[in-house]
Rosetta silent file (secondary structure, phi, psi, omega in degrees, C-alpha in Angstrom):
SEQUENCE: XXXXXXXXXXXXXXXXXXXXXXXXXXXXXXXXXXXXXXXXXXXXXXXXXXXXXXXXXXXXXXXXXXXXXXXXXXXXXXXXXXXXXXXXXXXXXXXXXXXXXXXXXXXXXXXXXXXXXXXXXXXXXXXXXXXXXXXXXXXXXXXXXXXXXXXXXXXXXXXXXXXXXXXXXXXXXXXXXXXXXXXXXXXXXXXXXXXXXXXXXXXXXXXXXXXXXXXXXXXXXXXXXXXXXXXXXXXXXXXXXXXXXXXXXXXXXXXXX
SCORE:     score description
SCORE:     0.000 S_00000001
   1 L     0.000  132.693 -174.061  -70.913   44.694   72.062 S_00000001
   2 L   -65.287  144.450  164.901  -73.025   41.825   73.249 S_00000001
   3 L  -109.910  -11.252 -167.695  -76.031   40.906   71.007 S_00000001
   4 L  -136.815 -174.342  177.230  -77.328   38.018   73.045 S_00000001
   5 L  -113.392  167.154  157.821  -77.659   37.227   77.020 S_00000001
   6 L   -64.038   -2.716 -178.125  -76.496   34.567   78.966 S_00000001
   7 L  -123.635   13.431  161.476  -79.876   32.851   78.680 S_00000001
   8 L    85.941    6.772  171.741  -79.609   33.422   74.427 S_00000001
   9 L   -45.025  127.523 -171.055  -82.095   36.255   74.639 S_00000001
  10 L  -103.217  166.724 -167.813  -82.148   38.432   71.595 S_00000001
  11 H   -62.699   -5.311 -177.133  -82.023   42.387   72.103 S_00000001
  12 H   -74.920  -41.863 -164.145  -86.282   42.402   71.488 S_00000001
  13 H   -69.592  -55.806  165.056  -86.533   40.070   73.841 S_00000001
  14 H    -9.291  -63.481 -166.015  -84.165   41.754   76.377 S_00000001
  15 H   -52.525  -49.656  179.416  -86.216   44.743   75.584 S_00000001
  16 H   -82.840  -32.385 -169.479  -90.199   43.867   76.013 S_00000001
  17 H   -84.173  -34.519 -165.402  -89.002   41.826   78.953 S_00000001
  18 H   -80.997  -32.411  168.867  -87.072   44.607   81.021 S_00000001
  19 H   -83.288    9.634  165.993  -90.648   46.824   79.996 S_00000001
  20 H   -93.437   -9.854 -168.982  -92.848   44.590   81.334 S_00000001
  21 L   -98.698   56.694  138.755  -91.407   44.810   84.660 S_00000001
  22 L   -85.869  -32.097 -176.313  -92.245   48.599   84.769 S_00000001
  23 L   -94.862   93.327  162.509  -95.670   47.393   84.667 S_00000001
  24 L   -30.221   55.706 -170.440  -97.885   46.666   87.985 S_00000001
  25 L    12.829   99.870  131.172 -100.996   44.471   88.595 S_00000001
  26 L   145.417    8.393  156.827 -103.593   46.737   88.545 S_00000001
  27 L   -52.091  114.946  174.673 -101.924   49.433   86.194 S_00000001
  28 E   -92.425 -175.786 -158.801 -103.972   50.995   83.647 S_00000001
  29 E  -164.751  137.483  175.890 -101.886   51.516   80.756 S_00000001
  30 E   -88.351  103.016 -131.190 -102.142   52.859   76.997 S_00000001
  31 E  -101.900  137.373  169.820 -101.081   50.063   75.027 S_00000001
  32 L  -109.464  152.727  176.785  -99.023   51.065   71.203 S_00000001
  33 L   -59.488  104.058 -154.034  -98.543   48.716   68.983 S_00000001
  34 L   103.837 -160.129 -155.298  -94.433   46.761   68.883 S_00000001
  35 H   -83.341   28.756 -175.634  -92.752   45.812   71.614 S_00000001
  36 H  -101.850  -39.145  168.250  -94.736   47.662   74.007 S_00000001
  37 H   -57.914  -23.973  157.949  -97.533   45.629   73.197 S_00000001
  38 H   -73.823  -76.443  152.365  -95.693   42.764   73.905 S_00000001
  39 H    45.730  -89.909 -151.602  -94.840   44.468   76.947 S_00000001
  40 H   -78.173  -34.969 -152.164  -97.814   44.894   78.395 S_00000001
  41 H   -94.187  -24.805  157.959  -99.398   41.500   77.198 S_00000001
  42 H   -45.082  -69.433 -175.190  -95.776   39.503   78.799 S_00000001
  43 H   -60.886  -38.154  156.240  -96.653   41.340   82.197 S_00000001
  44 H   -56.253  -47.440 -172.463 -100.340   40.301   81.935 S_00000001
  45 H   -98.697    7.750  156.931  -99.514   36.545   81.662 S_00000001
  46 L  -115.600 -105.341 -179.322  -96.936   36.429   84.542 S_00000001
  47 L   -36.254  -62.335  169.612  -96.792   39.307   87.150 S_00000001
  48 L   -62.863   14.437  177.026  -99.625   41.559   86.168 S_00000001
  49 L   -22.726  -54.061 -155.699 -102.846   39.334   85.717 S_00000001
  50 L   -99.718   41.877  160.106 -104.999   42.722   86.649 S_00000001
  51 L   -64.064  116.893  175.190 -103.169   45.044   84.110 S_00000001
  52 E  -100.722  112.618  176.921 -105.905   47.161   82.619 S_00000001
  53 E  -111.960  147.795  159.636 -105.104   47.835   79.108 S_00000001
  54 E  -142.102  166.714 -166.052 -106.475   50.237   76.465 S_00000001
  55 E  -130.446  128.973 -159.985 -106.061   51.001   73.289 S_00000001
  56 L   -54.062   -9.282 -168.548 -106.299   53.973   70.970 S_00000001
  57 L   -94.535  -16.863  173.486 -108.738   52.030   68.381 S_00000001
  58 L   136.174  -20.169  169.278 -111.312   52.255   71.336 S_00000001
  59 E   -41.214   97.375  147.373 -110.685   48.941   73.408 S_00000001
  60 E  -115.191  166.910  179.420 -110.842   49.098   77.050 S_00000001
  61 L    65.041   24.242  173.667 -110.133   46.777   79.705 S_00000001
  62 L   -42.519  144.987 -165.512 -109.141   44.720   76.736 S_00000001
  63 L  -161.954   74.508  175.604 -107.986   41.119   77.346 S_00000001
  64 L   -57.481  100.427 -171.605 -106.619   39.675   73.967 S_00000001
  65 L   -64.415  -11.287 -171.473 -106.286   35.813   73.536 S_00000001
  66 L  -156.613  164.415 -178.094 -103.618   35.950   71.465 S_00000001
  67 L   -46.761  101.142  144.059 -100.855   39.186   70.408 S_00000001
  68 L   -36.854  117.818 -167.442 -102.613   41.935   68.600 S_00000001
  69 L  -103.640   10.777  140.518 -101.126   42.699   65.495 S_00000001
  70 L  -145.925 -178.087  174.283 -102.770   46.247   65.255 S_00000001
  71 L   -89.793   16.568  149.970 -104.739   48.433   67.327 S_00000001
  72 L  -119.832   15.798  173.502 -107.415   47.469   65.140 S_00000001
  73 L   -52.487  126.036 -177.813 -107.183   43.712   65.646 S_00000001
  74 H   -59.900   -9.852 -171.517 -110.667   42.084   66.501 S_00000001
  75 H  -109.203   35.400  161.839 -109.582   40.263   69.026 S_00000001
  76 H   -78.281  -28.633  169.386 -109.009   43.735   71.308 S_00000001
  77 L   -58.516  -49.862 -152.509 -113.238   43.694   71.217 S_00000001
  78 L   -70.276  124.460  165.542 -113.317   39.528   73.003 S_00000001
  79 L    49.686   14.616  148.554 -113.890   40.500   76.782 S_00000001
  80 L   -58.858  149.909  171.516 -113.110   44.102   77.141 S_00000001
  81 L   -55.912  -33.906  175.066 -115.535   46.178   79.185 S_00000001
  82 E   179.759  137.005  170.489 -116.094   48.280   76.381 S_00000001
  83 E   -96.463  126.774 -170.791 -114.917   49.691   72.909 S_00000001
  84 L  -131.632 -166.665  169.849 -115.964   53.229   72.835 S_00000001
  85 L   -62.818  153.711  159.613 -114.906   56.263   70.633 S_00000001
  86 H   -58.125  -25.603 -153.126 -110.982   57.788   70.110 S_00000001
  87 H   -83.745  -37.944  166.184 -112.489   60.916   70.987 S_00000001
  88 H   -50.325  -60.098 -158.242 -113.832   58.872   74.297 S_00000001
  89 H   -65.728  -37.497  173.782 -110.127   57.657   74.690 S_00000001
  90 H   -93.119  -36.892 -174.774 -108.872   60.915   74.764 S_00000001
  91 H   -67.748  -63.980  171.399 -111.076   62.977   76.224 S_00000001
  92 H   -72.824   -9.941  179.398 -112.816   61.192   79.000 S_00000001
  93 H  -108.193  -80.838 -173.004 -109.362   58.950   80.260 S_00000001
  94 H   -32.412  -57.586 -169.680 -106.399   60.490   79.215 S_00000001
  95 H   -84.162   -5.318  172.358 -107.074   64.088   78.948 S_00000001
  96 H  -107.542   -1.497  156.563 -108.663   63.492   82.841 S_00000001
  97 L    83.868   38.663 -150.419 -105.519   61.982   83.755 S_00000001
  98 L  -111.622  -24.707  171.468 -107.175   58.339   84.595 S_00000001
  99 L   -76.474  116.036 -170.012 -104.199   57.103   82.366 S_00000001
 100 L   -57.997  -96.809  153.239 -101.352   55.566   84.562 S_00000001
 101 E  -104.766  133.028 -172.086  -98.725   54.682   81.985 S_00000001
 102 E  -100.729  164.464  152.984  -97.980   55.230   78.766 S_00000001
 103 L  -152.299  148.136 -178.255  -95.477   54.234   76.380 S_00000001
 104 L  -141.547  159.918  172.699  -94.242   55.649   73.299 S_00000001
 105 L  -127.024 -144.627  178.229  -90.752   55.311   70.831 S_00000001
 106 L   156.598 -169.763 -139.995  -89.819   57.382   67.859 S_00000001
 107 L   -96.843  -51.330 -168.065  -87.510   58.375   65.359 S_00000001
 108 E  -138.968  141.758  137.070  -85.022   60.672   67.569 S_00000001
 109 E  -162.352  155.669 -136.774  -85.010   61.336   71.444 S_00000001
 110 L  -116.650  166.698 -158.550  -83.037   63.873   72.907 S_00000001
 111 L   -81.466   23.306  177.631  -81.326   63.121   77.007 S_00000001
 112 L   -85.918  -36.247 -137.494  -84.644   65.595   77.938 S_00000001
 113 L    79.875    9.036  149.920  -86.797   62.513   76.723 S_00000001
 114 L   -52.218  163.896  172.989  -88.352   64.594   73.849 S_00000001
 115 E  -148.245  153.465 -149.551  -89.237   62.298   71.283 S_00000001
 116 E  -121.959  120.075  158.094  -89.114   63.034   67.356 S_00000001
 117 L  -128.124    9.982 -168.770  -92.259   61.287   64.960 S_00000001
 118 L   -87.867  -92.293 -167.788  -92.314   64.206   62.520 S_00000001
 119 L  -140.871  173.237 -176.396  -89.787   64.910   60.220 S_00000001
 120 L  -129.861  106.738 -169.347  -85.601   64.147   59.870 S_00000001
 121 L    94.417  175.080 -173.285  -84.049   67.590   58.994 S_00000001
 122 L   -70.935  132.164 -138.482  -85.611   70.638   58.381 S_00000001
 123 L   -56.958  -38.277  156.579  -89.019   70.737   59.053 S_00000001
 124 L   -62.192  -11.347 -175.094  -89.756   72.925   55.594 S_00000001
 125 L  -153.205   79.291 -162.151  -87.421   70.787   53.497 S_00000001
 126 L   -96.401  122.713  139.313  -87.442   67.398   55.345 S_00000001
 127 L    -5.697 -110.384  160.321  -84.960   64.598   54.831 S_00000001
 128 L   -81.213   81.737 -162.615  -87.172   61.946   56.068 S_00000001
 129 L   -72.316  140.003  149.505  -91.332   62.847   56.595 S_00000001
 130 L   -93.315 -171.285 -179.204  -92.546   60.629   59.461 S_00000001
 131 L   -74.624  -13.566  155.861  -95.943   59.555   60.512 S_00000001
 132 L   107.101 -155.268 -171.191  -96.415   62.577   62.683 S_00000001
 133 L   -90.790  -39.574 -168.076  -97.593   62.404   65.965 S_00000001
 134 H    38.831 -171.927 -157.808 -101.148   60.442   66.169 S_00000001
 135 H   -84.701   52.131 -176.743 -101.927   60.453   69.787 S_00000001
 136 H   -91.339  -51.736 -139.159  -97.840   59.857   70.992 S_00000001
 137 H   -94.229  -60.206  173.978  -98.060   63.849   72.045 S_00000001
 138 H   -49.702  -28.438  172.845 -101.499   63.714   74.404 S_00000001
 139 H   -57.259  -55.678  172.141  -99.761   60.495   75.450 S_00000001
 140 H   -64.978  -19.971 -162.517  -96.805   62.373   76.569 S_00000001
 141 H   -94.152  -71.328  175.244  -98.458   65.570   77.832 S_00000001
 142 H  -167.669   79.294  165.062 -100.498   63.522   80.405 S_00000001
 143 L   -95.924  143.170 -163.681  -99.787   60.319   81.350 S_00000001
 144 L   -66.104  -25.662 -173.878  -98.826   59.996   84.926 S_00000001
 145 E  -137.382  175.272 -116.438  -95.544   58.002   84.166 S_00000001
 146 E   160.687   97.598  163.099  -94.064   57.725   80.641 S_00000001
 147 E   -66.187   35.295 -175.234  -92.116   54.483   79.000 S_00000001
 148 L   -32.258  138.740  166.270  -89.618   55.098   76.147 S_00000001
 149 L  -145.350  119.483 -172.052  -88.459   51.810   74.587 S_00000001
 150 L  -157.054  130.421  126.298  -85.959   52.805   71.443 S_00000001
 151 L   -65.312  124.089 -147.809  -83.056   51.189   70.180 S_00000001
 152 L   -62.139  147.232  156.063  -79.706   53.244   70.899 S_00000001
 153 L   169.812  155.503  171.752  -77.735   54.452   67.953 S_00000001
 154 L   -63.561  -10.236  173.801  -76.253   57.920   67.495 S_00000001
 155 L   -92.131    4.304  172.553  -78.777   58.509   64.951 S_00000001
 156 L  -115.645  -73.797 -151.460  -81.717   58.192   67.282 S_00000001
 157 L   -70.889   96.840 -157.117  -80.376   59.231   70.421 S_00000001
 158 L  -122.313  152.863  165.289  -79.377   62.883   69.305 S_00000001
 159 L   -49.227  -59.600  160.825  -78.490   66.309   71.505 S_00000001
 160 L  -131.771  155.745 -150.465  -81.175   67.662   70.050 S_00000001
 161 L  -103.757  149.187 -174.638  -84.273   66.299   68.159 S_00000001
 162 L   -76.590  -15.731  146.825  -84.949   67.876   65.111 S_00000001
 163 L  -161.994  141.867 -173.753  -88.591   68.211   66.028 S_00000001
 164 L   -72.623  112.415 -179.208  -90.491   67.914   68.731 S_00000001
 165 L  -105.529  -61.379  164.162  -93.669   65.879   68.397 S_00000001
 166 L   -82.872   91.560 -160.927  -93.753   64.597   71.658 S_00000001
 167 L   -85.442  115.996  158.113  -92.225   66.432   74.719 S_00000001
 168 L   -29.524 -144.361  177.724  -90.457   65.258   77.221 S_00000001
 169 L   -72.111  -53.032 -173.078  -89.133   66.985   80.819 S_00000001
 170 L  -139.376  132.798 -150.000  -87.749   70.082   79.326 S_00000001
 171 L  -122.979   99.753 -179.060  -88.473   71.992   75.791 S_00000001
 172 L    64.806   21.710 -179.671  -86.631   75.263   74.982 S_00000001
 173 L    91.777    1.994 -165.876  -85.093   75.474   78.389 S_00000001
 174 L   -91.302  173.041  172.087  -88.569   75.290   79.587 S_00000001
 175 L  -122.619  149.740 -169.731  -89.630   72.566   82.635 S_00000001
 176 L   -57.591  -39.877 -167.991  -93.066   70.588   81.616 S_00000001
 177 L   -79.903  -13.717  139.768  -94.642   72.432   85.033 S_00000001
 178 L   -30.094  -66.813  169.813  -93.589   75.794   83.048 S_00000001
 179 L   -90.061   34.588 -157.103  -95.370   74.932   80.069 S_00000001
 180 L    37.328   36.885  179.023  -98.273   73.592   81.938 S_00000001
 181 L  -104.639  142.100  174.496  -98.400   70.048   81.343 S_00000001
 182 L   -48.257  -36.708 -175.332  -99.982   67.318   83.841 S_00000001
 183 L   -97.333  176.754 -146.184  -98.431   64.500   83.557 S_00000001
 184 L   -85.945  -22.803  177.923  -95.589   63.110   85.185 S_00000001
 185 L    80.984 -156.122 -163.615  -93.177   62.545   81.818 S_00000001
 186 L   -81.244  150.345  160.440  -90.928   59.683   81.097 S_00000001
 187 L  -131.651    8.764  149.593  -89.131   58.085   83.883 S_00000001
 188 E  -148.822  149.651 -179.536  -87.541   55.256   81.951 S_00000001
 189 E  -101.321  123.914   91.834  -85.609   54.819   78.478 S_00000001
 190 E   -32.724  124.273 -172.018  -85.597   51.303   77.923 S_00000001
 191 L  -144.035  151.042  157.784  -82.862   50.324   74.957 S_00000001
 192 L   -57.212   -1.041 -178.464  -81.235   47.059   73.706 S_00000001
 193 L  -117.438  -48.556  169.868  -77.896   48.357   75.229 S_00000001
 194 E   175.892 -124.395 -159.829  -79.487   48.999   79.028 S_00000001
 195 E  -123.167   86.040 -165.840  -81.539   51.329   81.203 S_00000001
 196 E   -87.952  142.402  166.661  -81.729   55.035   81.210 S_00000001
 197 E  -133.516  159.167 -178.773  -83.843   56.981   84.254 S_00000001
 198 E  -111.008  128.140  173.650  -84.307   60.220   84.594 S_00000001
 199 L   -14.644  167.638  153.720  -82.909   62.867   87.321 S_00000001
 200 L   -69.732  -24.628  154.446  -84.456   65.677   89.203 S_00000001
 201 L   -55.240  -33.652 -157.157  -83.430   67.856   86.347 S_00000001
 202 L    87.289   10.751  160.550  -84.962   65.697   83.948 S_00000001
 203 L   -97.755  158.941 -179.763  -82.263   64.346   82.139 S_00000001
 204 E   -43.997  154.277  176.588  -81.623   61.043   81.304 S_00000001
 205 E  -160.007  114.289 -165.972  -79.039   58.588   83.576 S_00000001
 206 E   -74.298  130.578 -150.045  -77.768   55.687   82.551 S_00000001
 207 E  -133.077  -29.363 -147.003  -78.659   53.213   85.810 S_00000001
 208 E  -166.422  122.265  170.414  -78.729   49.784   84.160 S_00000001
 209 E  -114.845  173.511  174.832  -76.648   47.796   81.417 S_00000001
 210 L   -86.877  165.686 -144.824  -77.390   44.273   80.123 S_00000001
 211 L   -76.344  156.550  148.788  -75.250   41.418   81.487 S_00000001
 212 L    75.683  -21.952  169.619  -71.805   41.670   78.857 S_00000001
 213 L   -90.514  159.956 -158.089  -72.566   45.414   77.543 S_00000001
 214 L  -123.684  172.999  175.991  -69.870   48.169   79.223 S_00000001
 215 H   -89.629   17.099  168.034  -70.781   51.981   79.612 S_00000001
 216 H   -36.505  -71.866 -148.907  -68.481   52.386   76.625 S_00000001
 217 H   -72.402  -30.008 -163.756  -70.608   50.888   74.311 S_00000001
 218 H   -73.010  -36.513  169.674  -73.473   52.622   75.612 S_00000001
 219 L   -77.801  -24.958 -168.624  -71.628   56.034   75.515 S_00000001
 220 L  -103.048  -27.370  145.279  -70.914   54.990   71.716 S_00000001
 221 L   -69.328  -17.754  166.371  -74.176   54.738   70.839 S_00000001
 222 L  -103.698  163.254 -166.995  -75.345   58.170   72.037 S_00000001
 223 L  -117.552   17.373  153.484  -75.187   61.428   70.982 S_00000001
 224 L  -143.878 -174.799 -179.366  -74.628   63.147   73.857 S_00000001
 225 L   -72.421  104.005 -147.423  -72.798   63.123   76.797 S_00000001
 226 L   -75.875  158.155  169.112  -74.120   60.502   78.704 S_00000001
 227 L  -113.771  166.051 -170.195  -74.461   60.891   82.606 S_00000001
 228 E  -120.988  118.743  164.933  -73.957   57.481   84.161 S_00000001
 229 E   -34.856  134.271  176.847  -75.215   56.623   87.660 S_00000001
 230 E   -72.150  -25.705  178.000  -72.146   56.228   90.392 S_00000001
 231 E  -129.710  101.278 -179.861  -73.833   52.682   91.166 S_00000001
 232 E   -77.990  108.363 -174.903  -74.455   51.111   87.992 S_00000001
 233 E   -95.437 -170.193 -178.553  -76.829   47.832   88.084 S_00000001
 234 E  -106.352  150.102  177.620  -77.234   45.015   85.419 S_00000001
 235 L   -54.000  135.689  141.992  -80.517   44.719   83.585 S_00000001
 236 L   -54.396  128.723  160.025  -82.810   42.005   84.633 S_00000001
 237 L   -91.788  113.020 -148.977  -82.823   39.121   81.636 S_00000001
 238 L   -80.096  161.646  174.793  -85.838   37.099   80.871 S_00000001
 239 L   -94.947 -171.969 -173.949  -84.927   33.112   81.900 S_00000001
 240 H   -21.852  -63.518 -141.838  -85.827   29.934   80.036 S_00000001
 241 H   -68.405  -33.029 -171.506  -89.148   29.716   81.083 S_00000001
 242 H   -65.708  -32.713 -171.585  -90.090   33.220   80.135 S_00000001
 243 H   -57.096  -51.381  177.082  -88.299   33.186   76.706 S_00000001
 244 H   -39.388  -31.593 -174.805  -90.496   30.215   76.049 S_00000001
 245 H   -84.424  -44.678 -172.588  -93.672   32.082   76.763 S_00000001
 246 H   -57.491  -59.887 -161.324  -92.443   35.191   74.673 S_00000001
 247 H   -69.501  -41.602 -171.887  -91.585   32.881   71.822 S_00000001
 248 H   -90.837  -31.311 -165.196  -93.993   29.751   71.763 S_00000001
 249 L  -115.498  -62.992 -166.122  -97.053   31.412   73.197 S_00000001
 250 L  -113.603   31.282  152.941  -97.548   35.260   72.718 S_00000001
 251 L  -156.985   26.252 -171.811  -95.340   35.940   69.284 S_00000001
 252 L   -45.585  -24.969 -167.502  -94.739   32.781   67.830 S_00000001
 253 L   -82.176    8.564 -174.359  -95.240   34.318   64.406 S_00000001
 254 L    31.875   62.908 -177.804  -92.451   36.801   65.511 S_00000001
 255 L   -89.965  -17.033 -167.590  -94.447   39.724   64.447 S_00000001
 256 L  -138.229  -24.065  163.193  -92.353   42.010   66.955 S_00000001
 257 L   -78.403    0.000    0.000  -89.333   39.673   67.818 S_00000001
């Protein structure tokens, strides 16, 4: 299994680079914290100048000189339009559907695109307690398009998640327009192994590996029975110039590579 690109790319980079191009010039977008934040902030200095980001600490139209290293970093305040309440964040944009794209990861997600922040194991006797949901579940519920970025292993990518914090296309056999939710759900998996999208069913389909990974390995990392697109493409890889920019300019401090 490959670990690096042909341009020396590590799988973080691979990763935040193949999600920024998901992102659109004039997209507004709910920005988390990791490599989505890189993401978003990648896509902003090359493709995306007029990405409109917010942020769950209250930041909009935020425009960060340098990589936020939480959603409560001051310099998410320098030249946003406005910092307003969470309750503001949720109510009037999100919950009104004014949010474009989101992105969230997690613990576990299932080939639905649930995603697991809770607990590992039974929910009364848990394994592992996670951090719960924080706003990942209003995120999921209804943002018009939906971003997954998770590394692959069989222990995150499972047949079924052991709880649902955030739900994907379909929940108990149910379809998201079933249980009544608005938004559009995920339409890409983003992974360090390649590119999942999802069907008219809603399940996941693997559409895109990285240059040197096979759908073996890809199949060997998941825990269910993967379906693979009949015309399988290769990932876009950031080049030279871009690595430089990830690396030199908006992480040198590796906080998320």
């Amino acid at each position: 299994m490959a670990t690096e690109t042909q341009t020396g790319a590590s799988a973080s980079e691979r990763m935040a680079y193949r999600a920024s191009q998901e992102l659109h010039d004039g997209n507004v977008v709910f920005v988390g914290i990791g490599l989505p934040n890189l993401a978003c902030n990648l896509a902003r200095a090359t493709h995306a100048p007029g990405l409109f980001m917010i942020y769950e600490s209250g930041a909009v139209g935020a425009i960060p000189e340098r990589l936020p290293v939480s959603i409560g970093d001051p310099s998410l305040v320098t030249d946003s339009l406005a910092v307003v309440s969470q309750a503001d964040i949720f109510q009037c944009l999100l919950q009104r559907g004014h949010i474009e794209v989101g992105f969230l990861g997690g613990a576990q997600v299932d080939k639905w695109g649930n995603i697991n922040t809770t607990v590992i194991g039974d929910y009364a006797n848990p394994k592992v307690r996670l951090p719960g949901s924080g706003g990942a579940c209003e995120i999921a519920v209804h943002a018009r398009r939906l971003l997954i970025i998770m590394r692959m292993s069989k222990r995150t990518f499972v047949e079924r998640c052991d709880f649902v914090t955030s739900p994907g296309h379909r929940m108990n056999g149910k379809s998201r327009a079933e249980l009544g939710m608005p938004g559009g759900g995920p339409t890409c998996l983003i992974t360090d192994l390649g590119v999942m999208e999802f069907d008219a069913t809603g399940e996941a389909v693997l559409t895109e590996v990285y240059p040197g990974v096979t759908p073996e390995a890809v199949q060997a990392a998941c825990g269910w029975k993967l379906k693979v697109a009949q015309t399988l493409k290769t990932a876009s890889v950031p080049d030279d110039a871009t690595l430089r920019l990830l690396r030199e300019r908006l992480d040198p401090q590796r906080l998320y590579l």
